[in-house]
N, C-alpha and C positions, 0 to 999 in steps of 0.2 A: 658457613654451613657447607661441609661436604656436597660432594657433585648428588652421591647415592641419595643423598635425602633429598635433596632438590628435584631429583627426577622421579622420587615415591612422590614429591610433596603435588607437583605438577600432575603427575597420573590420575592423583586423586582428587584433585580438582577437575579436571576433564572428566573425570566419570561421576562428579555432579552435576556437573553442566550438562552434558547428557539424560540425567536424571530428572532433569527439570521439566515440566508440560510445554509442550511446544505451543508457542502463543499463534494463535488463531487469528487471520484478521477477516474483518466483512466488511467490503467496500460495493458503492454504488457509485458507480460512473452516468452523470447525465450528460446527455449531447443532444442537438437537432436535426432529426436525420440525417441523410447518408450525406453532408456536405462534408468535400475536403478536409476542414480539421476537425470534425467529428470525427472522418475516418480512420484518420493519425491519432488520434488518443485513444481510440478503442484498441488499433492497432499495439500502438507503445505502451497501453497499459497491461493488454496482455503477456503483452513480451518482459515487460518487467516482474509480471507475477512470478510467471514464470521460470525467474532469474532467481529472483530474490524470496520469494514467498512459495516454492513449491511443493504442494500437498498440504499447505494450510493457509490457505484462504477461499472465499467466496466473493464474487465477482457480481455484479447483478447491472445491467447495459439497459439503461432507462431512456429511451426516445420521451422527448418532452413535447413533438410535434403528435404522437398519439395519444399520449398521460398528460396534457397538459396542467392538470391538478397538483401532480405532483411535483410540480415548482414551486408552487406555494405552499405548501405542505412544510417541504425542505428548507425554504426559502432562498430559491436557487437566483440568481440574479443573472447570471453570467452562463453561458453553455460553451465550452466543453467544464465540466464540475465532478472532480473527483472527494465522493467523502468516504473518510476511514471512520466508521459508525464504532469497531471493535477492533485493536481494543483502546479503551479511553485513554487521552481525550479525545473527544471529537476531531476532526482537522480537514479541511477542504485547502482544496488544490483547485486552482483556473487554469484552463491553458491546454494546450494539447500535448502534455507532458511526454515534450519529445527532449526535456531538461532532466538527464535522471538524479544530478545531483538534488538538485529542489524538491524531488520526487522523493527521493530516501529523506532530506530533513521533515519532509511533509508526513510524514508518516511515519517517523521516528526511528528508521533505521539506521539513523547515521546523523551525527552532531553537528551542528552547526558550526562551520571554520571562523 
């Protein structure tokens, strides 16, 4: 295939990819108050949004020492608990995702090696 048609064919694939709806995520972070690795995964999760997810996603930081209900609800077992609600599947993360590799397979932005 000529260079010329390769870099038309290339263009026009990038200006689909572009075209595409930028996919949305909605994650709920539960922790128990302000202890140390709560503080570190609120911390690294924003910092990851921010990296990787910016201007589309929603973030929502659930204290489970005020919402207690809402552990059971989720069925949270473990605190610090990251879920990617949207988009599906579901997928929960433990830990105080100061692992970002584990963090992108967990949420599927990046394949498992």
């Amino acid at each position: 295939m000529p260079t010329k048609q390769v870099r038309k064919a290339a263009q026009q694939f990038e200006q689909s990819l572009n075209q595409l709806p930028e996919i949305h995520y909605v994650l709920r972070l539960y922790v128990t108050g302000t202890t140390p690795q709560s503080m570190r995964a609120v911390t690294n999760v924003k910092k990851f949004c921010e990296e990787y997810l910016k201007g589309r996603y929603e973030l929502e930081v659930i204290d489970l020492y005020q919402q207690p209900q809402l552990a059971q609800g989720e069925q949270i077992i473990a605190a610090p608990t990251l879920i990617k609600k949207l988009p599906l599947p579901l997928r929960r993360i433990i830990g105080d995702m100061s692992k970002t590799e584990r963090v992108l397979v967990g949420l599927d932005l990046q394949k498992r090696i």
